[in-house]
Biopython code that builds the backbone (N, CA, C, O; Angstrom):
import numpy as np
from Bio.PDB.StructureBuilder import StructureBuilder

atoms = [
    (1, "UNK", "N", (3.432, -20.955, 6.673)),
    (1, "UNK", "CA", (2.661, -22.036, 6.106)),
    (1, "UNK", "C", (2.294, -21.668, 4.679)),
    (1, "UNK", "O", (1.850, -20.535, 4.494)),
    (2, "UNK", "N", (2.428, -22.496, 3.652)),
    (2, "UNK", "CA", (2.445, -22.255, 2.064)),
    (2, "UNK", "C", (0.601, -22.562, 1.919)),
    (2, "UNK", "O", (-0.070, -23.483, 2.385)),
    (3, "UNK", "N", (0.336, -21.784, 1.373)),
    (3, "UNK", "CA", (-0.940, -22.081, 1.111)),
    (3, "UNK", "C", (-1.484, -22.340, -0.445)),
    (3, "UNK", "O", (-1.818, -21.248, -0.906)),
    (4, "UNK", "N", (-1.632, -23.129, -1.154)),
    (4, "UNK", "CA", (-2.133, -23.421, -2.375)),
    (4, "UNK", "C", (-3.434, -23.115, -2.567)),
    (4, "UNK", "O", (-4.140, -22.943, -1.573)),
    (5, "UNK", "N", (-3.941, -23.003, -3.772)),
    (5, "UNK", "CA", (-5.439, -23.148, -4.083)),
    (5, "UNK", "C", (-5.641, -24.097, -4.169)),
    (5, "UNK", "O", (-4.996, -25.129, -4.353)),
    (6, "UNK", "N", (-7.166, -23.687, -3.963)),
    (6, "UNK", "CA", (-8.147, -24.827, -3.686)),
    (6, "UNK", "C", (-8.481, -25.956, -5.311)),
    (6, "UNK", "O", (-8.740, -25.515, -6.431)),
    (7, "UNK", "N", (-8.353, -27.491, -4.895)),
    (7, "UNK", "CA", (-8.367, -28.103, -5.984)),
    (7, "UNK", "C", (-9.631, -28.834, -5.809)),
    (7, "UNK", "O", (-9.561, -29.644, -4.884)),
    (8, "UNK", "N", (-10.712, -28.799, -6.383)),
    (8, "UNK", "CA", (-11.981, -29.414, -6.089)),
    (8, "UNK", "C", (-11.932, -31.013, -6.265)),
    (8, "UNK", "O", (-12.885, -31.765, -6.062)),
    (9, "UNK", "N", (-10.779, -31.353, -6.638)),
    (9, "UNK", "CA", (-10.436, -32.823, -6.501)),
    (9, "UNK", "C", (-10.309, -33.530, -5.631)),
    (9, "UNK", "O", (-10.706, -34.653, -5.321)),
    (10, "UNK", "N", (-9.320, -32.302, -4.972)),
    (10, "UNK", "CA", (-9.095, -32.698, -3.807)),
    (10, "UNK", "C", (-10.063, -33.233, -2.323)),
    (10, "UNK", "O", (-9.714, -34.108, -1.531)),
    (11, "UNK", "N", (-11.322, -32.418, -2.272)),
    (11, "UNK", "CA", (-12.083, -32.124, -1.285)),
    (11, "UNK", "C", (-12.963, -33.330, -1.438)),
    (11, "UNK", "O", (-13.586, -33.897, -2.336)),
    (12, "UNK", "N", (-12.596, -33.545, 0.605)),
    (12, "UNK", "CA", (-12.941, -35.115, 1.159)),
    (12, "UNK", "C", (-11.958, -36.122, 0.768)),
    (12, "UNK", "O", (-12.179, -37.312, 0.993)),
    (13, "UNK", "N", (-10.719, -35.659, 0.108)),
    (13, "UNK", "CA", (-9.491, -36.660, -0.069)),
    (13, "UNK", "C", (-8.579, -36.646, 1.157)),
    (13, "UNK", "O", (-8.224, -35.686, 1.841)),
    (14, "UNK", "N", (-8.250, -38.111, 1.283)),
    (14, "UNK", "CA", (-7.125, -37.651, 2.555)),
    (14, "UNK", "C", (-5.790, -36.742, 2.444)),
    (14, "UNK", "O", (-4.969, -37.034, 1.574)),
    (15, "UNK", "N", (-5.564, -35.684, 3.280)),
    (15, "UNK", "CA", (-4.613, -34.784, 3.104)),
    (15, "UNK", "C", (-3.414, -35.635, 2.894)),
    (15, "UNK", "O", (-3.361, -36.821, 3.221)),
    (16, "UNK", "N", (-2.350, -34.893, 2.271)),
    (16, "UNK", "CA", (-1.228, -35.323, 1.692)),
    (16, "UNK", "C", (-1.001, -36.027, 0.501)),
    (16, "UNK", "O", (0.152, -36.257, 0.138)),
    (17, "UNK", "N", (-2.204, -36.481, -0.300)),
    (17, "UNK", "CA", (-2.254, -37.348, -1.516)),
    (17, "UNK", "C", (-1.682, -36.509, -2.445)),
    (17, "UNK", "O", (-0.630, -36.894, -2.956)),
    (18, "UNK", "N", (-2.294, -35.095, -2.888)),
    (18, "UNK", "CA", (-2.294, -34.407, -3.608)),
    (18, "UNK", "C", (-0.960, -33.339, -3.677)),
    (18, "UNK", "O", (-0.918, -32.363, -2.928)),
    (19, "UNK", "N", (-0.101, -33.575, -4.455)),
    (19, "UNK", "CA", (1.608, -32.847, -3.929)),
    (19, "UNK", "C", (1.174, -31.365, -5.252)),
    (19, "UNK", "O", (0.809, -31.427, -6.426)),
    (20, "UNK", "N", (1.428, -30.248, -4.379)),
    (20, "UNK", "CA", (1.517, -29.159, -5.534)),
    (20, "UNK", "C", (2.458, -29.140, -6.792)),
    (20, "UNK", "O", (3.555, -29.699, -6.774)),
    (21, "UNK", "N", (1.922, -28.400, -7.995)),
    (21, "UNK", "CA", (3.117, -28.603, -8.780)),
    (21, "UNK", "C", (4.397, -27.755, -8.737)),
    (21, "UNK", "O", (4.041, -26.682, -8.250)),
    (22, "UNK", "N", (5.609, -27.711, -8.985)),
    (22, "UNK", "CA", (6.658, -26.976, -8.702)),
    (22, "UNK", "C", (6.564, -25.413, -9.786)),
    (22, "UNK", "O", (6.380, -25.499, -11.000)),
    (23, "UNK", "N", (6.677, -24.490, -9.284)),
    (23, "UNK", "CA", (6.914, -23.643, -10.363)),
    (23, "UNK", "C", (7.848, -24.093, -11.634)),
    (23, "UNK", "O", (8.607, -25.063, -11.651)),
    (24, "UNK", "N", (7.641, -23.276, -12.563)),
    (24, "UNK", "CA", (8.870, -23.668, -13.936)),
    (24, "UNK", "C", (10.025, -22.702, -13.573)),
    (24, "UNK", "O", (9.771, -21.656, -12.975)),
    (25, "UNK", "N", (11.386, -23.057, -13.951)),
    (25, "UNK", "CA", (12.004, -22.904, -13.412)),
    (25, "UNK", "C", (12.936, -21.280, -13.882)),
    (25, "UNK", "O", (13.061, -21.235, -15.106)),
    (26, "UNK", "N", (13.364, -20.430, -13.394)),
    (26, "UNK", "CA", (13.617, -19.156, -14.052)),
    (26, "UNK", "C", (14.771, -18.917, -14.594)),
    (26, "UNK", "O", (15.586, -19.716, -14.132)),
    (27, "UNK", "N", (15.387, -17.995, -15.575)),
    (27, "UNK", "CA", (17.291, -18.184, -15.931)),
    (27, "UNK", "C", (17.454, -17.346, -14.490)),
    (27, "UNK", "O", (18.287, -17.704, -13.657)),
    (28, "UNK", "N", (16.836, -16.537, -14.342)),
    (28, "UNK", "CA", (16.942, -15.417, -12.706)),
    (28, "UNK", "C", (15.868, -15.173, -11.916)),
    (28, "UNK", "O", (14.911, -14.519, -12.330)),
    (29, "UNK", "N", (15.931, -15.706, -10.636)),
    (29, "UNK", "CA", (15.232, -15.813, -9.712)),
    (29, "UNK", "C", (14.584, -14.271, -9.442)),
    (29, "UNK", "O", (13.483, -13.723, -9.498)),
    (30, "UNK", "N", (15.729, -13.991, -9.174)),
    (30, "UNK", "CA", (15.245, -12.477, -8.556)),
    (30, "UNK", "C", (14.699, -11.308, -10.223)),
    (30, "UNK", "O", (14.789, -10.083, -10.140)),
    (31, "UNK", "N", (14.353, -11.775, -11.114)),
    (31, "UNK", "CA", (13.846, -11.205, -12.265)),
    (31, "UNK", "C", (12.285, -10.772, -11.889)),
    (31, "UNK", "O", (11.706, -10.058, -12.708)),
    (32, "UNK", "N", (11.778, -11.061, -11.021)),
    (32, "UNK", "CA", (10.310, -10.763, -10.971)),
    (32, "UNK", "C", (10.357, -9.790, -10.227)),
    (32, "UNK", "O", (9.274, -9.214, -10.119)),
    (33, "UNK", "N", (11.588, -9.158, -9.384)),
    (33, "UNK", "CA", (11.660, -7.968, -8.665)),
    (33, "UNK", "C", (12.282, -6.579, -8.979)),
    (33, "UNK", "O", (12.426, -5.516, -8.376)),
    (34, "UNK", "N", (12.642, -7.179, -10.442)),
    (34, "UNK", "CA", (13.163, -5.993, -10.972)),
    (34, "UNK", "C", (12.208, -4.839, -10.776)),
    (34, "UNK", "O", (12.708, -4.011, -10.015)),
    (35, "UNK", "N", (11.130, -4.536, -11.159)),
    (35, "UNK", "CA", (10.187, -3.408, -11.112)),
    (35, "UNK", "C", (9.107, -4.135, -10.219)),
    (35, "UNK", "O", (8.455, -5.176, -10.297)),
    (36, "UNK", "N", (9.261, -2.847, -9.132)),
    (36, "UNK", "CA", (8.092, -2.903, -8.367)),
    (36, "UNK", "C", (6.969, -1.876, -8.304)),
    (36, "UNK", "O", (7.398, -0.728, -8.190)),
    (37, "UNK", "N", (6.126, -1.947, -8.332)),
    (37, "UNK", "CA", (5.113, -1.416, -8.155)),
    (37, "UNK", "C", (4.342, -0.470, -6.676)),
    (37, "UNK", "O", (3.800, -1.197, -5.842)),
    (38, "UNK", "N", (4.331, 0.204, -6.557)),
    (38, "UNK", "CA", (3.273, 0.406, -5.243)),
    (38, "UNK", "C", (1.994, 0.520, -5.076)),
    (38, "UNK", "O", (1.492, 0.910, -6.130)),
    (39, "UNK", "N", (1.541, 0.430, -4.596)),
    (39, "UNK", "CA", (-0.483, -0.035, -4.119)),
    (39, "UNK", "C", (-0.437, 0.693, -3.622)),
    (39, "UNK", "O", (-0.400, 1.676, -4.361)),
    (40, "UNK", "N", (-0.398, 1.027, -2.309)),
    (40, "UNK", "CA", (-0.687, 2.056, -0.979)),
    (40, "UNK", "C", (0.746, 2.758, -0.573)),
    (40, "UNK", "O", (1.798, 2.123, -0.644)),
    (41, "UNK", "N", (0.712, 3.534, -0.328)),
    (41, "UNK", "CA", (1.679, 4.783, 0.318)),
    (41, "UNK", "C", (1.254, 5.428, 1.399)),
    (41, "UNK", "O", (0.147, 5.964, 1.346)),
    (42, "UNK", "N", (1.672, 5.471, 2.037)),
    (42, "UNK", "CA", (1.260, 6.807, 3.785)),
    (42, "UNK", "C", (1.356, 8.147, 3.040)),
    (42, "UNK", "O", (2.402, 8.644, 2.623)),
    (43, "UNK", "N", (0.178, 8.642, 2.934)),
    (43, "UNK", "CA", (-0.282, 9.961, 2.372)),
    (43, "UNK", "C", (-0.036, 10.882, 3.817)),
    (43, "UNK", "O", (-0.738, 10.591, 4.785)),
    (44, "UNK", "N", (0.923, 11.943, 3.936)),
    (44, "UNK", "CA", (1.155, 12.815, 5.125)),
    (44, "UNK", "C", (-0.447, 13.620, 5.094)),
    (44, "UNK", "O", (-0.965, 13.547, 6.209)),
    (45, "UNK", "N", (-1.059, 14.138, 4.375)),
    (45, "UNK", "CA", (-2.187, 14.590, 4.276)),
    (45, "UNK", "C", (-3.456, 14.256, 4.905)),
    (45, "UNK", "O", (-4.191, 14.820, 5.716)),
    (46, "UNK", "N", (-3.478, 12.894, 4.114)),
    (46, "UNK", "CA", (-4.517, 12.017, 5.070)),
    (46, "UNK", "C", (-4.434, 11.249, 6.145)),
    (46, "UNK", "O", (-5.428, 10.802, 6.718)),
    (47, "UNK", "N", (-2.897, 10.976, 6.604)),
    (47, "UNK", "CA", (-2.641, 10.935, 7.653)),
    (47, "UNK", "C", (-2.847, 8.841, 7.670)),
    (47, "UNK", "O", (-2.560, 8.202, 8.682)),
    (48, "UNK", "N", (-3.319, 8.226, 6.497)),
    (48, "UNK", "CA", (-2.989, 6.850, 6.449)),
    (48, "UNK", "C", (-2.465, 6.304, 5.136)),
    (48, "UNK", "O", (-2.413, 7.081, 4.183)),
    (49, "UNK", "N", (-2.157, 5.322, 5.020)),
    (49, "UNK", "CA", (-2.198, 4.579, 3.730)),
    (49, "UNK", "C", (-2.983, 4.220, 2.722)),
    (49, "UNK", "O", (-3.708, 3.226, 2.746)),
    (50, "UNK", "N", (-2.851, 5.230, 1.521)),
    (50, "UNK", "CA", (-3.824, 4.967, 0.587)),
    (50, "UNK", "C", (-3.224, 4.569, -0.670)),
    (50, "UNK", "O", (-2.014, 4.383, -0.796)),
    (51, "UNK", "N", (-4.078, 4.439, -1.603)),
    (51, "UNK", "CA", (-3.824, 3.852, -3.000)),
    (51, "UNK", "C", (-3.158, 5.175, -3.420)),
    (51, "UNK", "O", (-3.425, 6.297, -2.991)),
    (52, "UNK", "N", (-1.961, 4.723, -4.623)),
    (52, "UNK", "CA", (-0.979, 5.603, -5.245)),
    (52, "UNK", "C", (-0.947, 5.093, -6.661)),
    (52, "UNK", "O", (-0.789, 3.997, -7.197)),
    (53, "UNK", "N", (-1.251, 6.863, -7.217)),
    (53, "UNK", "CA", (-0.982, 6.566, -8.822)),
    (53, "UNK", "C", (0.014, 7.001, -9.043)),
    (53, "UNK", "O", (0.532, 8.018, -8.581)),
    (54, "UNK", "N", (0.694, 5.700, -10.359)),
    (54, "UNK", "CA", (2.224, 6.357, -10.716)),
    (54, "UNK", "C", (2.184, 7.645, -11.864)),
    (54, "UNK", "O", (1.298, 7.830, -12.698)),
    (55, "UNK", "N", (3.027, 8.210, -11.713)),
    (55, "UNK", "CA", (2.877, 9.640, -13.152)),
    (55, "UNK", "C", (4.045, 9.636, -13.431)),
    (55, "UNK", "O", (5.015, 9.894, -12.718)),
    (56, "UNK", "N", (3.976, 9.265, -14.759)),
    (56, "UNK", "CA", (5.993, 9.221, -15.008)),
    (56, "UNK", "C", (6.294, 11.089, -15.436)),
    (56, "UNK", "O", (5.714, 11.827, -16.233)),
    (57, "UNK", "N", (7.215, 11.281, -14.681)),
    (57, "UNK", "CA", (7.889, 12.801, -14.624)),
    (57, "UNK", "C", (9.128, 12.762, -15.919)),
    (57, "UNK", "O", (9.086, 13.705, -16.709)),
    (58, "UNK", "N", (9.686, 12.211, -16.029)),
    (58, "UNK", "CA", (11.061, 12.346, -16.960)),
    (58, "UNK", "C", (11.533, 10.990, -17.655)),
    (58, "UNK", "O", (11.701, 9.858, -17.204)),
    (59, "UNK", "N", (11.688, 11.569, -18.993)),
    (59, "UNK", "CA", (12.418, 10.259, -19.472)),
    (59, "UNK", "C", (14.243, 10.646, -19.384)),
    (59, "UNK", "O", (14.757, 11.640, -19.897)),
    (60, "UNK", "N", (14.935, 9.634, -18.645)),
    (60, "UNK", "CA", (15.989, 10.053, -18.806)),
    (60, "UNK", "C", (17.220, 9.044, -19.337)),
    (60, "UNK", "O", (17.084, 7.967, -18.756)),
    (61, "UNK", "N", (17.847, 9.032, -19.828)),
    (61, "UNK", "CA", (18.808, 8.000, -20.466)),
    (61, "UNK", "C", (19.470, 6.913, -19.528)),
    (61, "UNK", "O", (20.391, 6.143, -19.801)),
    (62, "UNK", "N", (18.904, 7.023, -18.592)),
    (62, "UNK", "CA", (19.621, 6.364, -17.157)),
    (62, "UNK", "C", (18.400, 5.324, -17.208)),
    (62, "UNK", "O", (18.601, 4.109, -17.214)),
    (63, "UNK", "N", (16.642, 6.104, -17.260)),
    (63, "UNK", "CA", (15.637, 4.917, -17.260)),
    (63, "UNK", "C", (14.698, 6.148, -16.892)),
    (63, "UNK", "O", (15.180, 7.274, -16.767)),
    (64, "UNK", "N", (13.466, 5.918, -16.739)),
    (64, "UNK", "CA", (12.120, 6.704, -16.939)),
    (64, "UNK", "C", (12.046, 7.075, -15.410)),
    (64, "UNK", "O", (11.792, 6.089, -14.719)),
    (65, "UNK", "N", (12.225, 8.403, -14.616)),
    (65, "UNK", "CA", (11.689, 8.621, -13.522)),
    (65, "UNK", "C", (9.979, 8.879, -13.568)),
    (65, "UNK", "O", (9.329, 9.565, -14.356)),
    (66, "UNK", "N", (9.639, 8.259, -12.697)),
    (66, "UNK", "CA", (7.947, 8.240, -11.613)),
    (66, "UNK", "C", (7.747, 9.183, -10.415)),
    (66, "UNK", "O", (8.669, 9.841, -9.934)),
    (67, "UNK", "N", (6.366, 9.208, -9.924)),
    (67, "UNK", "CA", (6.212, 9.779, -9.481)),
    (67, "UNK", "C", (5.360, 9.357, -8.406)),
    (67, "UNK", "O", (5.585, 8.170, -8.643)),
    (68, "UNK", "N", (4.790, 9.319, -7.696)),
    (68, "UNK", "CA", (3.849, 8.378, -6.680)),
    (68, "UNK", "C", (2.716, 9.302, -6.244)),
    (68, "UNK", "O", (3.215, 10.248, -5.635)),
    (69, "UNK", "N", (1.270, 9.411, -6.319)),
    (69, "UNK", "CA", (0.886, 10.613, -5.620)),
    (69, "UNK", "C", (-0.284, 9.777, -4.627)),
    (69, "UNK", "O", (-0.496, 8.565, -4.576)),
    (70, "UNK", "N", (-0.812, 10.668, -4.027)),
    (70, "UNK", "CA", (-1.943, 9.907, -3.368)),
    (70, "UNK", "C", (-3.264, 10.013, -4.783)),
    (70, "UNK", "O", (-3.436, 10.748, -5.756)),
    (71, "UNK", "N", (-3.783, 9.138, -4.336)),
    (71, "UNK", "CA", (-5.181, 8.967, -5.330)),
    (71, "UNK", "C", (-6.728, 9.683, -4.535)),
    (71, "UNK", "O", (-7.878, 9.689, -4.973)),
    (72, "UNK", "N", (-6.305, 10.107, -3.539)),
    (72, "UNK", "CA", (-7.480, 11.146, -2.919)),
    (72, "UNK", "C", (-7.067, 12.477, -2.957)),
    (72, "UNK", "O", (-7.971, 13.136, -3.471)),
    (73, "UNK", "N", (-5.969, 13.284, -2.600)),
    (73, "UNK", "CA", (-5.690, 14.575, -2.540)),
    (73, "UNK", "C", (-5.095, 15.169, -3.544)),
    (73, "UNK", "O", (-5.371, 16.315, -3.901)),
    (74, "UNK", "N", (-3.960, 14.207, -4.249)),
    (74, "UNK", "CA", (-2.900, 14.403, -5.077)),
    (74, "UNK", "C", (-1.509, 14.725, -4.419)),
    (74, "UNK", "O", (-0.749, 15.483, -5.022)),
    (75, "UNK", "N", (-1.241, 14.334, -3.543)),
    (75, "UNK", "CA", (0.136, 14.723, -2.608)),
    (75, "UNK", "C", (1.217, 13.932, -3.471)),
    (75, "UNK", "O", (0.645, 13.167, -4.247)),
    (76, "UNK", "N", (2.122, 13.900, -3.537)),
    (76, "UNK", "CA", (2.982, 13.386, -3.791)),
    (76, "UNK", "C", (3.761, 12.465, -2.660)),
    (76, "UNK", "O", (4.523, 13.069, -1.905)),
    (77, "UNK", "N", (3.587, 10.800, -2.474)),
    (77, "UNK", "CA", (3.612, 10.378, -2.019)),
    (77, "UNK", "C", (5.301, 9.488, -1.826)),
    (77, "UNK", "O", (5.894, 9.008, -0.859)),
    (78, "UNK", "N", (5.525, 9.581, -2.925)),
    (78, "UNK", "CA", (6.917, 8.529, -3.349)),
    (78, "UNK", "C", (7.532, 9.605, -4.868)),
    (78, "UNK", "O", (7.022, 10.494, -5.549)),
    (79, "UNK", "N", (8.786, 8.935, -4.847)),
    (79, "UNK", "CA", (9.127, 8.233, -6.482)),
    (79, "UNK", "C", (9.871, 7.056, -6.874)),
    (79, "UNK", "O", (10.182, 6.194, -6.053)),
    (80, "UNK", "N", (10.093, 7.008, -7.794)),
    (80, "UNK", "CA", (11.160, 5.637, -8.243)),
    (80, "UNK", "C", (11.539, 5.958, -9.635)),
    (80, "UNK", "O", (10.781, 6.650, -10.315)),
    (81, "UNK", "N", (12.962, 5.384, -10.247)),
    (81, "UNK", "CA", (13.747, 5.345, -11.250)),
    (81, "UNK", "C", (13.740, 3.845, -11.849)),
    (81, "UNK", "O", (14.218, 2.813, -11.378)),
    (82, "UNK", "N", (13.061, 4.070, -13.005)),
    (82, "UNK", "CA", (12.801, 2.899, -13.673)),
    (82, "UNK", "C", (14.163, 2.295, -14.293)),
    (82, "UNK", "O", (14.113, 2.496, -15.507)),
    (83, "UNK", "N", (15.297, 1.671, -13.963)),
    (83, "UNK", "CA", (16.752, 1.212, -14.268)),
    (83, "UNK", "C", (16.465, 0.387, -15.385)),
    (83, "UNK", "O", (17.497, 0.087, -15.986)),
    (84, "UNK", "N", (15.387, -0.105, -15.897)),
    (84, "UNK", "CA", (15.402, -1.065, -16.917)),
    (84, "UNK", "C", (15.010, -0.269, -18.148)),
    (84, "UNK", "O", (13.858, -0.081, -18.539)),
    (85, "UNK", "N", (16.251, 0.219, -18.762)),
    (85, "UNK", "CA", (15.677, 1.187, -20.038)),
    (85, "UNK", "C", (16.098, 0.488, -21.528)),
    (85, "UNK", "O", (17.307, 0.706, -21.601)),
    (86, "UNK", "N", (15.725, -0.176, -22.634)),
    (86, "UNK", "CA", (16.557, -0.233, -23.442)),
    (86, "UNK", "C", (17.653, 0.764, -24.409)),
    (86, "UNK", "O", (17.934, 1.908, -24.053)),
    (87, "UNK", "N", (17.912, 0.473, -24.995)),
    (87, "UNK", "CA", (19.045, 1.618, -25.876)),
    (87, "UNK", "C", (18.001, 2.376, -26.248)),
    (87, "UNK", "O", (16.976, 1.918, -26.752)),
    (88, "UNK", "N", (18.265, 3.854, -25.960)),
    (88, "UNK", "CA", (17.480, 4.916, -26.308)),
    (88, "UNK", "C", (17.877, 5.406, -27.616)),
    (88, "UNK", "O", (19.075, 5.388, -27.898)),
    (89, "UNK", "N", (16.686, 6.015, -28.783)),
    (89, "UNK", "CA", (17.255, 6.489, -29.731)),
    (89, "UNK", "C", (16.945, 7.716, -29.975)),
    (89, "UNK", "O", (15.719, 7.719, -29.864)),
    (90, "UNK", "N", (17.209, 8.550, -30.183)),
    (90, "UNK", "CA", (17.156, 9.969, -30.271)),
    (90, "UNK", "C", (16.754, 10.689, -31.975)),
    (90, "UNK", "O", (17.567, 11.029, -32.835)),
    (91, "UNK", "N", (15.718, 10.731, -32.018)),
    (91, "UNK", "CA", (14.682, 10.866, -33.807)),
    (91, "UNK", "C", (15.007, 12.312, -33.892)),
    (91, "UNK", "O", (14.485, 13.029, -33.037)),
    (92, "UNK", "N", (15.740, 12.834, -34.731)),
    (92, "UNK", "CA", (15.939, 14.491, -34.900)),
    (92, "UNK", "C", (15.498, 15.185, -36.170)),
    (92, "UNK", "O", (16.348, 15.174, -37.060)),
    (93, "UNK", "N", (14.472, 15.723, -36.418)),
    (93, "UNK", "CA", (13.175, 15.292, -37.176)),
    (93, "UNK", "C", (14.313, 16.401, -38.106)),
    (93, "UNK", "O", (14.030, 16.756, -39.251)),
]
sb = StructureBuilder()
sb.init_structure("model")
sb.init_model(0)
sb.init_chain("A")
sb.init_seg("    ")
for serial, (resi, resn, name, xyz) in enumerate(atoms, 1):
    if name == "N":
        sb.init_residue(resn, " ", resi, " ")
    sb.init_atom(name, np.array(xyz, "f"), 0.0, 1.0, " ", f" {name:<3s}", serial, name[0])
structure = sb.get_structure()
């Protein structure tokens, strides 16, 4: 079931008057999943799912490796490879 927010216009109107608006439309759908994020991770330590901070470990020409840790102990929880890198330039002082 799609659930919209609440429109104070709406309330005490008969249901169905009010049609949601359509999102705008994307060149790529699946573009909002390129980079994901994590919130919670199963910390082996604490034994549940807690909040995870990212720590980027390496920049590498491929894309920026991460790091995932727990935000109570510091365990290292995850990682991920950031694939979206632009052209890297290399400053050789």
């Amino acid at each position: 079931m799609a659930r919209f927010p609440f429109d104070p216009r709406s309330f005490g109107a008969k249901p169905g008057r009010i049609q949601p608006q359509p999102a705008p439309p994307q060149a790529n759908p699946n573009a909002q999943f390129r980079s994901l994020n994590a919130s919670l991770l199963y910390c082996p330590i604490c034994k549940e799912a807690t909040p995870a901070r990212e720590r980027l470990l390496l920049v590498l020409p491929s894309g920026n490796k991460y790091e995932y840790v727990c935000a109570h102990c510091g365990t290292s929880t995850g990682e991920k490879t950031d694939q979206n890198q632009q052209d890297t330039q290399l400053i050789i002082p």
